[in-house]
N, C-alpha and C positions, 0 to 999 in steps of 0.2 A: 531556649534550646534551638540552636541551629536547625537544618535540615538534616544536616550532614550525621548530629550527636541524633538527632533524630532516625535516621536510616540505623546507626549501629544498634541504636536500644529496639530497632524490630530484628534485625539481622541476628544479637544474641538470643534472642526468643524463638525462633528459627531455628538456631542452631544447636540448641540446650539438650536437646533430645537423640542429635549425635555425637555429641560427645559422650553421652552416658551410655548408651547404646554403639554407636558406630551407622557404617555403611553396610548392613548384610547381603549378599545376594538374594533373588528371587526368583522362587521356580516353583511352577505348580502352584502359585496360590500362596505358599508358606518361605518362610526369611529360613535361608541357609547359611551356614559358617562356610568359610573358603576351605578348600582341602590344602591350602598352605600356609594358613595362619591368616593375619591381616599385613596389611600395608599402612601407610600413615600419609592422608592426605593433607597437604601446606596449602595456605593463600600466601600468593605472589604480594601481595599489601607488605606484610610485617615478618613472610616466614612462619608465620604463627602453625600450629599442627591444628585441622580444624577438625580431623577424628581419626579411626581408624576406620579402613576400608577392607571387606574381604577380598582375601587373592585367592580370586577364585584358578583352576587349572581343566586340562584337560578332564579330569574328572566331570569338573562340575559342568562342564561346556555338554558331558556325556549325558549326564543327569538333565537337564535343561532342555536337548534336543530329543530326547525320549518322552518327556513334559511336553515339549511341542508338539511333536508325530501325535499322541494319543488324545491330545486338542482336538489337531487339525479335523477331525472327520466332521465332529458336533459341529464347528466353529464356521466351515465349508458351506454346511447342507443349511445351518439356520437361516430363515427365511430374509430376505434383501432389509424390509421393513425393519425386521428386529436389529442387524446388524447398523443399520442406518442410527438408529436411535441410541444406541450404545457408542458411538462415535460420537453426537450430537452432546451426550453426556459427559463425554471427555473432554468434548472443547471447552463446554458453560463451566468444567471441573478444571481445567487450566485458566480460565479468566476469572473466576473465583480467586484461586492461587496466585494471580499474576505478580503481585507484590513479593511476596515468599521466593517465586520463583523467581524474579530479578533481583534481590536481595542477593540469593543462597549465591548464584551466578555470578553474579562481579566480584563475593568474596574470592571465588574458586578459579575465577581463571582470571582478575584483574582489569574485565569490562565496563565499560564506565554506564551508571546506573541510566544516562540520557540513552542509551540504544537500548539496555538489554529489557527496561520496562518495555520497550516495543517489539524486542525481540519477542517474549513470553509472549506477547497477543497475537504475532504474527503463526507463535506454533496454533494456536487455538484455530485462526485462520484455516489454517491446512487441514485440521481435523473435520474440520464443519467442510470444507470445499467436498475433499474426497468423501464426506460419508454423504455429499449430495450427490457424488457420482454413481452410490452403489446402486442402483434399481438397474442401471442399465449398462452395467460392469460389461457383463456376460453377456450380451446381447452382440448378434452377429450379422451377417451378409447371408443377402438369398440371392444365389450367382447360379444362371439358368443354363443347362447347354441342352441337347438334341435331343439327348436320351436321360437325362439323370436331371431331376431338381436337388442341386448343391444348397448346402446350410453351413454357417459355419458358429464357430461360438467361443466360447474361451474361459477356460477353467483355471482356479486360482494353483499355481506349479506345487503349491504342498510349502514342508516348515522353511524359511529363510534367515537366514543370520543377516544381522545388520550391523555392521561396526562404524564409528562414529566418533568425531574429533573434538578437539577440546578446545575450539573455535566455534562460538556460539551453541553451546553443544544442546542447550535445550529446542533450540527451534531447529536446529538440524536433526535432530534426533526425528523429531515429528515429521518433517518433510519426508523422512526414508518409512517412520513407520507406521502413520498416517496409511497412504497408500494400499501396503502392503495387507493391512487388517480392513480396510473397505474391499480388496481383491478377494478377502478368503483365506489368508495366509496367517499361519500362524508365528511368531520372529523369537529369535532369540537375539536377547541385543547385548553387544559387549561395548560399552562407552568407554571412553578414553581416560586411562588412568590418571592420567593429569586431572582432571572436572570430571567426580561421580557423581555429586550432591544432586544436579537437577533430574538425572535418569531415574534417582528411585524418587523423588516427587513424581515422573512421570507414570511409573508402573503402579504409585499408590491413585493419583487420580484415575486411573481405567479402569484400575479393580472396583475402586468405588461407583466408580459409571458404570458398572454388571460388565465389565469383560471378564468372560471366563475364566478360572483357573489353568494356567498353561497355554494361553495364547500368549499371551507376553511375557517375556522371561527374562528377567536382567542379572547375567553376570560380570563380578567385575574381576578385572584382571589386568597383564601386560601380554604387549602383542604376541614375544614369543612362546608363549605357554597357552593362555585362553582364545588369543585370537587366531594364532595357528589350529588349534585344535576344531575351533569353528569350521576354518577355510576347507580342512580336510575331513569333519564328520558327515558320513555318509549317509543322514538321516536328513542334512542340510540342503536342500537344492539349490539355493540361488545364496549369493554373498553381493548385499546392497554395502561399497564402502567410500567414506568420503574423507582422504589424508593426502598424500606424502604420493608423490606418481611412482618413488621405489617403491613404497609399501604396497604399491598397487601391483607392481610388477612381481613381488612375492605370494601376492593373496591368487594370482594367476596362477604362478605354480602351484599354491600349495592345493589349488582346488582341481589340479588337472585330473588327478588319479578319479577324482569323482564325477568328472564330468561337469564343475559347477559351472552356473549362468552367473554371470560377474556383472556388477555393474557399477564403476569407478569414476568418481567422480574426484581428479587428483588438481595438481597446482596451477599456477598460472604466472607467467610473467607479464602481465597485460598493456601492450600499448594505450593511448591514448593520443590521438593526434589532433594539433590544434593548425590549421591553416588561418592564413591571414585574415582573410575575410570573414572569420566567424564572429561568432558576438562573444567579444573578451571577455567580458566583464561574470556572463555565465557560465561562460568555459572555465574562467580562476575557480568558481564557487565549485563546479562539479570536479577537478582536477585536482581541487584539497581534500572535500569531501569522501570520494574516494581512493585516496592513499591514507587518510590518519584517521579516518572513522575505524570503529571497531581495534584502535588501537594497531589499523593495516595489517590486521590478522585475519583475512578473509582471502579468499581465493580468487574470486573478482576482481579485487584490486587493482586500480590504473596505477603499477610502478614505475613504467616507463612512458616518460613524459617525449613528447616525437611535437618540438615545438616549431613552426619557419623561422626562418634567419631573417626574416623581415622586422617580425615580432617580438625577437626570442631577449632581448636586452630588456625590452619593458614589462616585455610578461614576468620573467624571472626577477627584477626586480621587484614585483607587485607580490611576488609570489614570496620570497624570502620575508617583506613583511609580515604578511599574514602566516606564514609556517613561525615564526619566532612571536606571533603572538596566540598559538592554540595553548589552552592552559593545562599544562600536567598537573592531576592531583590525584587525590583518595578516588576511587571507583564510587563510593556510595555519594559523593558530595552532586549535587545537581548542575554545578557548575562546569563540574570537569569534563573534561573532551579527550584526554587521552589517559587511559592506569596505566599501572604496570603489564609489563609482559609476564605471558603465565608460570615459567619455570625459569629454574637455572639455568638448566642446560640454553633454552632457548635464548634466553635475554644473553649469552653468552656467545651465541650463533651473530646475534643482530649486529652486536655491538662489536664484533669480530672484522664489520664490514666499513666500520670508521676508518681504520688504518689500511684495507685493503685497497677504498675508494683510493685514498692516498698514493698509495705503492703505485695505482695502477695510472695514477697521472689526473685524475678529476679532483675539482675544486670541492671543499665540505662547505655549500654558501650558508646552511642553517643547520644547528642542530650539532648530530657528530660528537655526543659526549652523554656521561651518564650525569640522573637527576642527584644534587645533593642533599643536603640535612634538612633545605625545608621541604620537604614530602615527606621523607626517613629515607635515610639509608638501608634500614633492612629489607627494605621492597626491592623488588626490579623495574624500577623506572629510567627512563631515557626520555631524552630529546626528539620529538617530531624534525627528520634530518632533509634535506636538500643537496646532494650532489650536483652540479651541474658543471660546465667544460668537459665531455663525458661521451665515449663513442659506443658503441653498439658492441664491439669487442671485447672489453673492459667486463671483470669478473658480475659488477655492481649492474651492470646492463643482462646480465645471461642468466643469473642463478637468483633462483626464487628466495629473496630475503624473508619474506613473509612476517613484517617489523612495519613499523612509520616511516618507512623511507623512500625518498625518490629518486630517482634520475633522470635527469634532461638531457636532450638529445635534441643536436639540432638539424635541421633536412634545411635545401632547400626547394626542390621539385617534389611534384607526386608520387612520381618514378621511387625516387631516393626512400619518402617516405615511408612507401609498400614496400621498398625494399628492407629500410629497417624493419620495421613492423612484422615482416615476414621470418625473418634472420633469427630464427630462436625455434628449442623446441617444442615450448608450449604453444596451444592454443586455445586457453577457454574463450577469453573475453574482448573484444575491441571498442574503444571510444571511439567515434571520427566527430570534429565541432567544423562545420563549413556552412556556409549559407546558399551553397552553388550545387541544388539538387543533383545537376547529371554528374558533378565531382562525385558526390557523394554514393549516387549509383552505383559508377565505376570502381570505386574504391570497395565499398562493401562487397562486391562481387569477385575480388580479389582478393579481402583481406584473407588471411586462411585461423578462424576462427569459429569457434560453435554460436558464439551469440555477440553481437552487435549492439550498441545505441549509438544515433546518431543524433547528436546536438543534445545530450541528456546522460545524465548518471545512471547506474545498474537500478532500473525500477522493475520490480519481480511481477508479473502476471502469472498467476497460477497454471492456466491452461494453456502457457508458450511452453515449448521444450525448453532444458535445462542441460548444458552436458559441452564436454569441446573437443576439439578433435587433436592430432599428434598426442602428445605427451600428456595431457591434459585431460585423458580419459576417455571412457569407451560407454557409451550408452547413454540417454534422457530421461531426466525429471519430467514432472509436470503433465497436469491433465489424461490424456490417453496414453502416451509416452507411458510413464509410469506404469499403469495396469498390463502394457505392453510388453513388460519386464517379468511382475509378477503372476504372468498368468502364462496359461498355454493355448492355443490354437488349437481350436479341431475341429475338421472337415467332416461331413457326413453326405453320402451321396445317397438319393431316393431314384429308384428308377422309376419312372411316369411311363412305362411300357415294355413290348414285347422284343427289344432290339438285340440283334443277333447277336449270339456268343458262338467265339470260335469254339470248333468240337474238334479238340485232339484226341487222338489213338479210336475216333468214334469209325463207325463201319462206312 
């Protein structure tokens, strides 16, 4: 038995239990039927239906956030230690599962099995970080002035909705809801109708770990029905969401009436700039790695390639090798480096941008075409793509593909290349590869982006902020950041004396 016949024969053991059952919602402890029936979730592999899912609606979003409010108080006041240990239990209960959980994963959204087994232990990661953070969450500033000793401290904001994409969706799920349950907070989470499967392993491992009934609550649904009804229930305080910078821009509206604290964490079109002087050879490795890992369905992603005209004939040469030899296959196969894209609709978006690269005057140097019979055809697979002859203008240079595709662009001064790099409206992420520190200085201190590596691929540190700026979202992940989001600030002044108070209307 291969590895690959090997992965399927755990994958159906796995999954034998929702087909006969399905995906029910969860609230309060107990599996709920959707108030609109079910829905039918597909893998992107074969099309195949992998069960039903409940469609859950504003109803149950009502039902769920009522289950969070009457958590919240128990969930708030239990002691630091307790809640600590209950997180501790999640993570050892996600890496327990870790196999299950990247199995169920690459059926559901098409990721190839070499990330998402590391995806799963990076969520575990998150849970164990922030449940070391809890003892000193709430811990504050003692800010002195003349007359008054100031204190201050920080209470978790009360129930949060977290919505959550169907790009890596089990360790992003953790990443938002991690946090939120070491602050105090109790969540309702709506995952992304495309990928349920991992969110209700998620809420069955916490339960099991002693998280209480109605601290976590997972509905499932589609954005305009469940996820609207979130943005706008007024039991909600804060809406944690990670998609689509439109869908960000509606979850804004839809939470104004209520005052919601938002915090968006949307797309990216991200440069990557290579200067001459860097070290080529690890700038090719980091430049591939980051556009066709994860099947380029991540928000990170270096899609624009900002290479010098010194370099740009050899690089891109080297480059179209190695892109025509990443290997498309089956998600569960060990070998493979890129699956299928998640949906129809999407694999339909991507592969929309072959003919456009075209139209718009760039070269297709790799790629540029869908996969045939030997994968299957009922899948949605493509070609790991390469554009290159290609200016900053150009649809394929502006609009977030969020696919295995690149575009090369070529600079030849500084100037030019912060000038590309700049020319768009996202900004999460920037690469710069140069061996000339004060270049590098200068540049990062220009580029207009939330986070930076210089000479290196996106490596995650927990305790860095997370988040970028324009288009690209509003608000930070990561270590304090994070409880910064889910909590509230509050001052307390002590007077240490007799100092005078004005007397009005006094004799």
């Amino acid at each position: 038995m291969t590895a690959l016949d090997d992965n399927i024969s755990k994958l159906d053991g796995y999954l034998a239990r929702f087909r006969e059952t399905g995906i029910p919602n969860r609230i309060a402890g107990q599996d709920k039927a959707g108030s609109a029936g079910v829905f039918q979730s597909t893998s992107p592999v074969d099309k195949s239906v992998i069960c039903d899912v409940a469609h859950g609606t504003a109803e149950d979003i009502d039902t769920a956030a009522n289950a969070a409010h009457a958590a919240f108080a128990a969930w708030r006041d239990m002691p630091a230690l307790e809640r600590r240990k209950i997180l501790i239990n999640v993570a050892e209960g996600i890496e327990a599962r870790a196999e299950e959980i990247a199995l169920c994963e690459c059926w559901d959204t098409g990721q190839a099995y070499r990330f998402m087994s590391k995806a799963a232990l990076r969520g575990a990661e998150n849970f164990r970080y922030f449940a070391d953070q809890v003892v000193q969450a709430r811990d504050g500033q003692h800010l002195q002035s003349p007359t008054l000793l100031n204190i201050t401290t920080r209470k978790p904001i009360g129930p949060v909705g977290v919505i959550t994409p169907w790009n890596t969706p089990f360790m992003l799920s953790t990443w938002k809801i991690a946090p939120a349950l070491a602050a105090g907070c109790t969540v309702v989470h709506k995952p992304a109708e495309a990928s349920p499967l991992t969110a209700r392993l998620l809420v069955e491992i916490a339960e099991e770990a002693g998280l209480p009934p109605g601290v976590l609550n997972t509905v499932n649904g589609f954005g305009e029905g469940a996820g609207k009804a979130l943005c706008e229930h007024p039991m909600i305080k804060a809406i944690a969401f990670v998609g689509e910078s439109r869908t960000g821009s509606l979850i804004t509206r839809q939470g104004a009436d209520t005052l919601k604290r938002n915090h968006l964490e949307l797309g990216g079109k991200n440069p990557v700039i290579v200067f001459d002087d860097a070290d080529l050879d690890r700038a090719l490795d980091a430049v591939i790695f980051m556009i066709y890992s994860i099947n380029g369905e991540r928000c990170t992603s270096s899609s624009r390639l900002l290479v010098q005209d010194t370099i740009r004939e050899e690089f891109e040469a080297k480059l179209v090798a190695r892109v025509n030899n990443i290997k498309v296959g089956h998600p569960l196969d060990p070998a493979t480096e890129i699956g299928p894209l998640v949906t129809e609709e999407h694999y339909n978006k991507v592969t929309s941008y072959f003919d456009i690269a075209i139209e718009d005057g760039a070269t297709v140097a790799a790629g540029g075409e869908k996969v045939g019979e030997k994968v299957g055809d009922e899948g949605y697979f493509v070609r790991p793509t390469l554009f290159t002859n290609a200016n900053n203008q150009m649809r394929i240079a502006q609009e977030e593909i969020f696919g295995p595709v690149l575009t090369s662009i070529p600079f030849s001064t500084e100037d030019e290349a912060l000038q590309i790099a700049n020319d768009i409206d996202y900004g999460l992420t920037g690469y710069v590869w140069t061996n000339d520190l004060t270049r590098a200085l200068r540049f990062t201190d220009k580029l207009e982006a939330g986070m930076i590596w210089v000479n290196s691929e996106n490596v995650r540190h927990l305790p860095t902020p997370f988040g970028g700026v324009k288009a690209s979202g509003i608000g930070r992940d990561g270590g304090d950041w994070s409880f910064e989001f889910y909590m509230e600030q509050k001052h307390i002044g002590f007077a240490t004396g007799q100092h005078k108070i004005t007397r009005l209307g006094a004799q």
